[in-house]
N, C-alpha and C positions, 0 to 999 in steps of 0.2 A: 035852840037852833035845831032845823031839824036835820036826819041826815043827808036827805038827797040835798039840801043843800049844802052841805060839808062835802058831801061827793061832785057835785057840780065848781064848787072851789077848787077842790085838790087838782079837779082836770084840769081847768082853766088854768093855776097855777105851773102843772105837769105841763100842758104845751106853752106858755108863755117861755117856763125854763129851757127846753128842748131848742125852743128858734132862736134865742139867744144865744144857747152851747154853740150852736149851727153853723150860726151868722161867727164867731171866734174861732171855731177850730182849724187848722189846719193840717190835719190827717187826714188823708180821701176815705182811707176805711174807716177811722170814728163819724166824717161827716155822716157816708153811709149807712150807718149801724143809725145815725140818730136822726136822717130820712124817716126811716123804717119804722121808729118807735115814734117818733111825731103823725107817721100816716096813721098809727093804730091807733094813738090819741087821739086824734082827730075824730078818726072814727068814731070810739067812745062817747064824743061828744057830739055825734050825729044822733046817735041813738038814744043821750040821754033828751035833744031838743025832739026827739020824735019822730027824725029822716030815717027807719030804717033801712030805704034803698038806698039812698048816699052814703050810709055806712057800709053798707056794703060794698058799695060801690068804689067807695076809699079805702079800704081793707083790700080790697080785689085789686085796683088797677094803682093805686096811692101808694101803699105798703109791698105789694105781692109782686108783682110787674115790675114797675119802676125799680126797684130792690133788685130785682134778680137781675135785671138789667145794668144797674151803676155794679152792683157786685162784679159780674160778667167784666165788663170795662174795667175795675180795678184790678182785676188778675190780670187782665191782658196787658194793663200799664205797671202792672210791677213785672211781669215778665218780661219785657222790653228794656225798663232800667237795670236791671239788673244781667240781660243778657245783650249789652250794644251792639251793633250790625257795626262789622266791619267795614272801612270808605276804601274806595279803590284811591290808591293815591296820583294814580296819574292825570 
């Protein structure tokens, strides 16, 4: 067997595992975290079928972007649970 085929496996197997965890978790910051490591996969596996623009391009705007962005929003939703706005009661 040769290796880029064993490497072509391990990817495949590495994102099938990822969107599985994905699709189960319910932690906003591990879904997060595991966005981010499925975009890079993914990537990986643009550039092993030969897209190196889509790899890029999923690395950049898949991983990098969207990432920093769900991050961004999970701070702001943990700062909110944890700091409730007081209701005026009248």
């Amino acid at each position: 067997m040769s290796p880029a085929l064993v490497l072509d496996g391990v990817v495949v197997g590495l994102l099938l595992a990822l969107a599985l965890r994905l699709l189960v978790t319910r932690d906003l910051f591990e879904a997060t975290v595991l966005f981010v490591a499925y975009g890079l996969t993914l990537a990986l596996a643009w550039v092993r079928v030969g897209a190196p623009d889509l790899a890029l391009a999923e690395a950049a705007l898949g991983a990098g972007v969207t990432g920093a962005l769900f991050l961004n929003a999970y701070k702001r939703l943990s700062r909110e649970v944890e700091q409730p706005t007081e209701e005026d009661p009248s």
